[in-house]
C-alpha positions as a Markdown table, in Angstrom:
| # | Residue | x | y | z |
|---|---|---|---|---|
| 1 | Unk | 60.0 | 2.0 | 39.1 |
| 2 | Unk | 62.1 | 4.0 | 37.2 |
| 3 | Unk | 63.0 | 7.9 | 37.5 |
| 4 | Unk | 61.0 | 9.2 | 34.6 |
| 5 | Unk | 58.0 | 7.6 | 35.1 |
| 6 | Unk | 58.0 | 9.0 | 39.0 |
| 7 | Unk | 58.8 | 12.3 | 37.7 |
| 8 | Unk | 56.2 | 12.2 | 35.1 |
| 9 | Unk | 53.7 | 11.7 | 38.2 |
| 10 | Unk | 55.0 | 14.5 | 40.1 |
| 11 | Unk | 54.8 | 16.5 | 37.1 |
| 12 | Unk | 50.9 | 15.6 | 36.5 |
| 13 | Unk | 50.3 | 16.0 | 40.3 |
| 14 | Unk | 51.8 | 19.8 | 40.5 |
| 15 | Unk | 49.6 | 20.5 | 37.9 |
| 16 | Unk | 46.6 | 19.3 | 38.9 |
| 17 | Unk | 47.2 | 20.8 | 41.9 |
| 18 | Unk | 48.0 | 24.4 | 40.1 |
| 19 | Unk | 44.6 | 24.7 | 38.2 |
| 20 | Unk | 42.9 | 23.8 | 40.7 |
| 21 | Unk | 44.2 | 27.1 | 43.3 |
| 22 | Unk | 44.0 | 29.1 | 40.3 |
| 23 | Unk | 40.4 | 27.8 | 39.6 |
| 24 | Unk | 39.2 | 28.4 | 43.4 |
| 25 | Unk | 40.9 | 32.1 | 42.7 |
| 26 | Unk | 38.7 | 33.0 | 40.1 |
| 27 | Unk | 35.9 | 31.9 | 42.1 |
| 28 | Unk | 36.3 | 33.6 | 45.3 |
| 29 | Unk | 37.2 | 36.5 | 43.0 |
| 30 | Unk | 33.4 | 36.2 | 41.1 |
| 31 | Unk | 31.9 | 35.8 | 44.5 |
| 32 | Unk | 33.3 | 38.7 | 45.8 |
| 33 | Unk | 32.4 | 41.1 | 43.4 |
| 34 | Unk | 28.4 | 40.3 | 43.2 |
| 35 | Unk | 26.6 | 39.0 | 39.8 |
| 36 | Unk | 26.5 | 42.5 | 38.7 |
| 37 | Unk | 30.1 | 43.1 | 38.0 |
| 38 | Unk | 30.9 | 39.0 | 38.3 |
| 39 | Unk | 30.8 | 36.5 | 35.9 |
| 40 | Unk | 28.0 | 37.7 | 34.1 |
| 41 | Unk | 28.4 | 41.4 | 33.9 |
| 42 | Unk | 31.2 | 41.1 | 30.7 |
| 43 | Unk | 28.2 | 39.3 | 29.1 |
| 44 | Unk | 26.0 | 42.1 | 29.4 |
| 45 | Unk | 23.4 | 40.2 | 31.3 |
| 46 | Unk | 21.3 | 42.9 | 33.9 |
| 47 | Unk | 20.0 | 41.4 | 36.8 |
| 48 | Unk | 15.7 | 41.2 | 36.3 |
| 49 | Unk | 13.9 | 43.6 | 37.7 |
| 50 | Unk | 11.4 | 42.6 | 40.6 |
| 51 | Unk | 7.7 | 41.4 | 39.2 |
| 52 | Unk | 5.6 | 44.9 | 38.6 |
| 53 | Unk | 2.5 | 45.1 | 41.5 |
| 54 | Unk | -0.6 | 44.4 | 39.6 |
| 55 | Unk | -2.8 | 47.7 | 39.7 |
| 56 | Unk | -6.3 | 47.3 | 41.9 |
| 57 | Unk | -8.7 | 46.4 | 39.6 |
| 58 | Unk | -11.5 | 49.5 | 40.0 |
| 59 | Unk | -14.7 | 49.5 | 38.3 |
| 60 | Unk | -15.8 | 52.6 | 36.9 |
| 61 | Unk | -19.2 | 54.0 | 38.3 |
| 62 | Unk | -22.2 | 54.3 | 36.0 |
| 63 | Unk | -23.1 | 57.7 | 35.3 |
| 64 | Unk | -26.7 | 56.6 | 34.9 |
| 65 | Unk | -29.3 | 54.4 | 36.9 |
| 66 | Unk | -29.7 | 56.7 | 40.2 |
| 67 | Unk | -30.7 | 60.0 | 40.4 |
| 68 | Unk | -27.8 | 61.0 | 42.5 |
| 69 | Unk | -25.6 | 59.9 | 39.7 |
| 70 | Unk | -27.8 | 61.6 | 37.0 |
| 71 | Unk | -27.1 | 64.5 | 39.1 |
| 72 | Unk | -23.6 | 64.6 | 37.8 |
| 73 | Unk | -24.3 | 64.7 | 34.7 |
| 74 | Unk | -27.6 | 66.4 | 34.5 |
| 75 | Unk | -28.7 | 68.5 | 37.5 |
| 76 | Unk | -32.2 | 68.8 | 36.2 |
| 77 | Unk | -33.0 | 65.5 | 36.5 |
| 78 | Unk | -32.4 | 65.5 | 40.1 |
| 79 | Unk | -33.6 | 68.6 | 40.5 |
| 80 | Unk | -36.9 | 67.7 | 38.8 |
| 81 | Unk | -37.4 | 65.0 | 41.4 |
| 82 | Unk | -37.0 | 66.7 | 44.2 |
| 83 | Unk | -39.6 | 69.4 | 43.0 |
| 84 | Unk | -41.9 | 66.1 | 42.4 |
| 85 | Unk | -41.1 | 65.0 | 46.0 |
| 86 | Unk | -42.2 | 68.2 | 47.1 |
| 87 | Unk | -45.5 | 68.8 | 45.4 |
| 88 | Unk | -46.9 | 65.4 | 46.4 |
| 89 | Unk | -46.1 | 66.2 | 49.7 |
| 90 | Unk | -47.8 | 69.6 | 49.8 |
| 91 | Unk | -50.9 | 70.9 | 50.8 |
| 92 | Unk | -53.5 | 71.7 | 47.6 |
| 93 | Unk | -53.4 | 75.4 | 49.0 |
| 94 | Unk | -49.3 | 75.5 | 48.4 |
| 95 | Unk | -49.4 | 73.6 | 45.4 |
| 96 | Unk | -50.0 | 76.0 | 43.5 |
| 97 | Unk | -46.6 | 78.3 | 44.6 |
| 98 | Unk | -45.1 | 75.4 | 43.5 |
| 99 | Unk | -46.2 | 74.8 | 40.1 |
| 100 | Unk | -44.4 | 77.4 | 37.7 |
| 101 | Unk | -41.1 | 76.1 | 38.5 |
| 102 | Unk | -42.4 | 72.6 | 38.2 |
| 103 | Unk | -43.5 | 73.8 | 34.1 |
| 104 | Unk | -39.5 | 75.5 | 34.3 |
| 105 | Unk | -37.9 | 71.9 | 35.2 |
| 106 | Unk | -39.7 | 70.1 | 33.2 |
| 107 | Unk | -39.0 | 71.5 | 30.1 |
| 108 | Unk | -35.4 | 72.1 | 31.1 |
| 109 | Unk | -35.4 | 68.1 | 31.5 |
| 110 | Unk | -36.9 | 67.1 | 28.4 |
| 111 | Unk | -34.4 | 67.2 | 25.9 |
| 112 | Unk | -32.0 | 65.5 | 28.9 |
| 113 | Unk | -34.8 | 62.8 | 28.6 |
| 114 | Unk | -34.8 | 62.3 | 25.0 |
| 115 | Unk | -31.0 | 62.2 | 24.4 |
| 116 | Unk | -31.1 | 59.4 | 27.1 |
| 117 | Unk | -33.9 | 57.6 | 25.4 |
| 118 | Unk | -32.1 | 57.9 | 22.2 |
| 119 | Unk | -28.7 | 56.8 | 23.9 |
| 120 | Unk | -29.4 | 55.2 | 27.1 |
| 121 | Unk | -32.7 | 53.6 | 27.1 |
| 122 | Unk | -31.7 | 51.5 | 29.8 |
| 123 | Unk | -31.3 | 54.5 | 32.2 |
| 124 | Unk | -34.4 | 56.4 | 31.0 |
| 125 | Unk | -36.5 | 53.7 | 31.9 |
| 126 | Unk | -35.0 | 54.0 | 35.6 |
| 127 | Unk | -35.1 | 57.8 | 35.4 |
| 128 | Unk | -38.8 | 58.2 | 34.0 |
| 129 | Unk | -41.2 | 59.6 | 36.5 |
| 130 | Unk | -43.2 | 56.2 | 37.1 |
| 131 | Unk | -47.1 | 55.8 | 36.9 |
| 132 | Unk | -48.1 | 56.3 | 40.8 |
| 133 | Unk | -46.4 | 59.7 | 40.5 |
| 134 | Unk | -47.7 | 60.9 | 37.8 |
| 135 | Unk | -51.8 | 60.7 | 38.9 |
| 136 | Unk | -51.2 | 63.9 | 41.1 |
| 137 | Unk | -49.0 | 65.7 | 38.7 |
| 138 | Unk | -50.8 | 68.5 | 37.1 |
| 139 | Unk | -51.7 | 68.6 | 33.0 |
| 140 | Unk | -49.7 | 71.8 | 32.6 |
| 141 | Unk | -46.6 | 69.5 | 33.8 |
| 142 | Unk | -47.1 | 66.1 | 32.2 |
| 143 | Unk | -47.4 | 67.4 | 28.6 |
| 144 | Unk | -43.9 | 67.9 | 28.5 |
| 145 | Unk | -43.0 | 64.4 | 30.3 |
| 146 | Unk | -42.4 | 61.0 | 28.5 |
| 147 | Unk | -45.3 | 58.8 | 28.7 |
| 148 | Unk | -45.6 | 55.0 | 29.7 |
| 149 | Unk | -46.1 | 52.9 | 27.0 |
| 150 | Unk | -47.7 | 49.5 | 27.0 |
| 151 | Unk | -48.7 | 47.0 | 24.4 |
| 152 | Unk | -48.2 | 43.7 | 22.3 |
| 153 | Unk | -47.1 | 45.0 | 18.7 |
| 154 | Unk | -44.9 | 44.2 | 15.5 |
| 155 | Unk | -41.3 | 45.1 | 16.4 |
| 156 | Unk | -39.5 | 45.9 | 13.0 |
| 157 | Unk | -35.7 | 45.6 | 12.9 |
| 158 | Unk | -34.4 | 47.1 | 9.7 |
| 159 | Unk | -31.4 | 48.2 | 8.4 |
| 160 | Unk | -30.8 | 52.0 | 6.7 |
| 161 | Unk | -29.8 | 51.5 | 3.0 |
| 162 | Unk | -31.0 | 54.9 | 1.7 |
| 163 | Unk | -30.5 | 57.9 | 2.5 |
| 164 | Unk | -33.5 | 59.2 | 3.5 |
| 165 | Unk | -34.5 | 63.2 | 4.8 |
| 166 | Unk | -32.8 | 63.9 | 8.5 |
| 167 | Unk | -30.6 | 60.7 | 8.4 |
| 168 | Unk | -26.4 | 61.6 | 7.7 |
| 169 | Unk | -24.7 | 59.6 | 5.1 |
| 170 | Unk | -22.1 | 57.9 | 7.7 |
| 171 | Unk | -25.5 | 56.1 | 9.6 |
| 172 | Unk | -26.8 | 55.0 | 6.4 |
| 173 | Unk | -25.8 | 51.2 | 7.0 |
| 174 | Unk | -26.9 | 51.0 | 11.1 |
| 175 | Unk | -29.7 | 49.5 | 12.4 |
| 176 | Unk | -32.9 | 50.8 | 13.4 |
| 177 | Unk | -36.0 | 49.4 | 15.0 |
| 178 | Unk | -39.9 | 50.7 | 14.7 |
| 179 | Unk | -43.2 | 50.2 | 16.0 |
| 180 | Unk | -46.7 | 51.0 | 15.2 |
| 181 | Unk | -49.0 | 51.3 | 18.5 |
| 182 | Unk | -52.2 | 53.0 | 18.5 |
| 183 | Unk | -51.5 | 54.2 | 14.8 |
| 184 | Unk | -48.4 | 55.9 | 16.3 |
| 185 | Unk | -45.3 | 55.3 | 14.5 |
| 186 | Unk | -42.0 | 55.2 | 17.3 |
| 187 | Unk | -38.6 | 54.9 | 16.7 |
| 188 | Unk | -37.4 | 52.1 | 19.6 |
| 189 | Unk | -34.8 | 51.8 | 21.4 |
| 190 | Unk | -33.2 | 48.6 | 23.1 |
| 191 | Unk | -30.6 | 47.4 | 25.4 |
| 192 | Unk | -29.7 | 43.7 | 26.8 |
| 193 | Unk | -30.6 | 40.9 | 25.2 |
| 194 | Unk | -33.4 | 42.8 | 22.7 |
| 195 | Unk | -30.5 | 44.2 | 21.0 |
| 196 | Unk | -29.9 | 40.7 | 19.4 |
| 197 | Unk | -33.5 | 40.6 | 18.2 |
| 198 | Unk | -34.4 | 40.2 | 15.1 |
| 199 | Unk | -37.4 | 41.4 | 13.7 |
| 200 | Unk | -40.8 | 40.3 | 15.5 |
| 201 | Unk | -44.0 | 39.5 | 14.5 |
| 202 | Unk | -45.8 | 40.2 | 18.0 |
| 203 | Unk | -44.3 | 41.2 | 21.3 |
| 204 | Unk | -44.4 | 43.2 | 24.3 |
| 205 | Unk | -43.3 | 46.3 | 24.1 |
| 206 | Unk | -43.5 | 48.4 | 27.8 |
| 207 | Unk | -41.6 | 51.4 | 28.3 |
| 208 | Unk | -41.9 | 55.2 | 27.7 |
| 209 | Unk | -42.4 | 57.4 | 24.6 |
| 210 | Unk | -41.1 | 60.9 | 24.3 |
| 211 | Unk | -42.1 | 62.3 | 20.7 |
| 212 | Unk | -41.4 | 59.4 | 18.5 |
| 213 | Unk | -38.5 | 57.5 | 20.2 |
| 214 | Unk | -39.5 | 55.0 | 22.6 |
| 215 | Unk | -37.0 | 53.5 | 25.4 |
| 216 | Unk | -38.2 | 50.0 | 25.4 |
| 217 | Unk | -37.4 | 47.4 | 28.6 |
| 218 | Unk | -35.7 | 44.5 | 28.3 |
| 219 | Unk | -37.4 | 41.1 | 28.3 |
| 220 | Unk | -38.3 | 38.9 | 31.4 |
């Protein structure tokens, strides 16, 4: 073999050799600095933040459907039930002690009753004073009470168009349902699955009537 061919392998070998120290410098040099100044930090890549804890999933409470969460809302209604508790418990002879603030909470409830009718039928219905209550109740007290309604009529699901007396322009469109029982015209009110009604020739209609608006329960 001649001398320039060996020195031409020499020549390769030293410079393998060479890139490969300089090659291990650079990445003992990387290591030692950590990814955040290393190799990636001229690239502007940031090292990902750890995965965010997924909040506790909390319901929120109903403010309806018990009395002692009416109570937040509306004192009287709890307040009103108490005052029940208490005259069905009394004697006849303290009954009447008993009876003025009885006429006091129950008008102070009944525009507390109405709104929920109106808004909330579903809680009305839970918050009405039910029928074994009200046989002992005295006349002065349950004219200002909703009363139970129960009976197989046409329920009429229409749709406002006009604009007819009482009713603002911007609830012109919605929809409204009506009754006729006993020749008594109500204004009805739904929840669940009677909000997808349409309108019906004959059904049952059980719940409780305050004016003209009637809280109506849902079907079986």
């Amino acid at each position: 073999m001649s001398k320039l061919p060996r020195l031409f392998i020499l020549a390769l070998f030293f410079l393998f050799c060479a890139v490969g120290f300089f090659r291990k410098q650079q990445i003992q040099q990387a290591v030692a600095v950590g990814p955040a100044e290393g190799v990636g930090a001229h690239r502007g890549v940031k090292p990902m933040p750890p995965p965010a804890r997924e909040p506790d999933v909390i319901e929120a409470p109903r403010l309806f459907g018990s009395l002692s969460q009416a109570s937040s809302v509306a004192p009287v209604m709890e307040e009103f039930a108490t005052w029940i508790d208490d005259y069905l418990v009394s004697a006849p002879a303290h009954r009447a002690a008993l009876l003025s603030r009885g006429i006091e909470l129950a008008k102070l409830r009944r525009p507390v009753m109405l709104d929920l009718i109106q808004n909330d039928p579903e809680s009305a219905l839970a918050l009405a004073v039910n029928r074994v209550e009200r046989v002992d109740l005295p006349a002065s007290v349950l004219q200002f009470l909703e009363q139970p309604v129960s009976a197989r009529a046409e329920l009429a699901v229409m749709q406002s168009c006009l604009h007819p007396n009482g009713l603002e322009p911007e609830h012109t469109h919605e929809l409204y349902r009506a009754t006729v029982i006993n020749d008594q015209e109500y204004r009805v009110y739904v929840y669940g699955a009677r909000l997808h009604d349409a309108s019906l020739r004959e059904t049952s209609l059980h719940g409780f009537a305050l004016d003209q608006s009637l809280a109506v329960a849902r079907r079986a």
